[in-house]
C-alpha positions in Angstrom: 70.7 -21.5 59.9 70.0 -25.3 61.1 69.4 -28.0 58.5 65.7 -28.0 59.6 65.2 -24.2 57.7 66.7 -26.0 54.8 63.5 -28.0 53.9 61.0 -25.0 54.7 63.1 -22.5 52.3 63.5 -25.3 49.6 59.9 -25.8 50.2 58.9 -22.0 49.6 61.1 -22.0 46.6 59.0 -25.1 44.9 56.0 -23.7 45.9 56.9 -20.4 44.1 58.4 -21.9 40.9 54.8 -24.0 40.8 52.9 -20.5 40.7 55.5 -19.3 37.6 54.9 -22.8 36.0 51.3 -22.2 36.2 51.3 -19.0 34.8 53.5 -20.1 31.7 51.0 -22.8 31.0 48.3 -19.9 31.0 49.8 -18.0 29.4 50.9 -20.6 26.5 47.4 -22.2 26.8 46.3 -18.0 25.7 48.3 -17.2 23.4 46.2 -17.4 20.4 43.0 -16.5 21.8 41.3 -13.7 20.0 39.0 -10.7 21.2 37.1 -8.0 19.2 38.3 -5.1 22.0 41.7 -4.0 24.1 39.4 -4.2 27.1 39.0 -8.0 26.1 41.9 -9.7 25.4 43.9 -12.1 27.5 47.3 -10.7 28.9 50.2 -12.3 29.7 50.5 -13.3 33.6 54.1 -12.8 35.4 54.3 -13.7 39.2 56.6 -11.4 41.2 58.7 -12.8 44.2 59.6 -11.5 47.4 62.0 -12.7 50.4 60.1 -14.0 53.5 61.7 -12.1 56.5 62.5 -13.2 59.9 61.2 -11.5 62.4 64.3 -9.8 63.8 65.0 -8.6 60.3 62.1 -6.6 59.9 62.4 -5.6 63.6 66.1 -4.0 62.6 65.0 -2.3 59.4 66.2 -4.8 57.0 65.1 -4.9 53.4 66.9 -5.6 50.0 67.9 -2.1 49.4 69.0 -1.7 52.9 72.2 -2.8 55.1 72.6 -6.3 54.9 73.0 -8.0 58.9 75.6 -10.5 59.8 74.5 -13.6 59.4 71.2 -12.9 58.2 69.6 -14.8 55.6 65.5 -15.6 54.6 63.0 -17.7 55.4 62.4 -18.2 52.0 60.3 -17.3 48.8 56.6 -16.4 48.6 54.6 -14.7 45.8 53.9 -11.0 46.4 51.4 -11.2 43.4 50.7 -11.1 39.6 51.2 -8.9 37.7 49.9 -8.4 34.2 52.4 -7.8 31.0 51.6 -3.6 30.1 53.1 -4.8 26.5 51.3 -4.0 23.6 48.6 -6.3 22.5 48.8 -7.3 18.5 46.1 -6.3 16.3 45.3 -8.2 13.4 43.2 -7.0 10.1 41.1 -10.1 9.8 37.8 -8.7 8.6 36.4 -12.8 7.9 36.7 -13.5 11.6 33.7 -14.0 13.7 35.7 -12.0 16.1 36.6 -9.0 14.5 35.4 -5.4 15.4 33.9 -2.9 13.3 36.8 -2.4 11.5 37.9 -5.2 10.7 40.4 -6.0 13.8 40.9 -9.0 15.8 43.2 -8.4 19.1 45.7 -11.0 19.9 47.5 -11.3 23.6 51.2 -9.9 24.2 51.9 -13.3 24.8 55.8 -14.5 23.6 55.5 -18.2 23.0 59.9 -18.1 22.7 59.6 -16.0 26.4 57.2 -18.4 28.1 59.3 -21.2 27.1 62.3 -19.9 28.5 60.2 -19.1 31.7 59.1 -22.4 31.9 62.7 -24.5 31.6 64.2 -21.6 34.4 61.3 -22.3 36.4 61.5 -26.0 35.9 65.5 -26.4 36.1 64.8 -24.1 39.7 62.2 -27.2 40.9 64.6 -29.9 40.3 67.5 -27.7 42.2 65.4 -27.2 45.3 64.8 -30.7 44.9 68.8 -31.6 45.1 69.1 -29.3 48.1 66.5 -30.9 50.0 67.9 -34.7 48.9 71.6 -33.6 50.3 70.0 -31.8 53.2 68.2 -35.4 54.2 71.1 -37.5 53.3 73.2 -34.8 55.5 70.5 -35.6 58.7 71.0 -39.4 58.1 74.7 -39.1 58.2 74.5 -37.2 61.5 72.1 -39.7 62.9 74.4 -42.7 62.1 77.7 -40.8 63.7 77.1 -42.0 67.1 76.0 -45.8 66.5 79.9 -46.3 65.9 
């Protein structure tokens, strides 16, 4: 791998953490809205990652439960997609709501504030890490420009 795949995997990887921070503020931003049905309510969003191949790797066969080549590695992350939380949602007997259904029942998201949070400070912590890679990575191509001015 050269130092130039460096900035384009770092790059996928901050692009990809941005999707999960955007879906934690959604999700946050949802977590108390109310609806009168299931059909309704807001669900909590997750984004699901997959590995951008090289083209030789998915020539060979490769794939994460397969053999693993020699000196293989990815081009990166990209977002397969989002998924939708199959939790349950949280009913609520709140007959003086403007919201509630005939019997009485306001529906709630599956939304866990405590989860999200924890989402959010991976996802963030992840962001700042690609950021240090691609610093060194830079100050690493500086350093091999200035080794034949000497």
């Amino acid at each position: 791998m050269s130092l130039s795949n460096i900035f384009a995997i770092s790059g996928s990887a901050m692009s990809a953490q941005t999707v999960r921070l955007n879906t934690v503020a959604s999700n946050i931003a949802n977590a108390d809205s109310v609806a009168s049905s299931v059909d309704q309510t807001y669900r909590a969003r997750k984004p699901v990652f997959e590995q951008m191949l090289t083209q030789e790797m998915r020539e060979r066969g490769w794939n994460a439960q397969g053999g693993v080549m020699e000196n293989a590695s990815g081009m990166g992350v990209q977002v397969a997609g989002i998924i939708e939380s199959d939790a349950p949602l949280q009913p609520r007997y709140e007959p003086d709501s403007p919201m509630a259904n005939e019997e009485g029942y306001v529906f709630y998201p599956n939304v866990n504030p405590v989860e999200e949070m924890a989402d959010m400070m991976s996802a963030s912590r992840s962001f700042q890490t690609n950021v240090e890679i691609m610093n060194s990575a830079k100050s690493m191509m500086q350093k091999m420009l200035t080794l034949g001015q000497s």
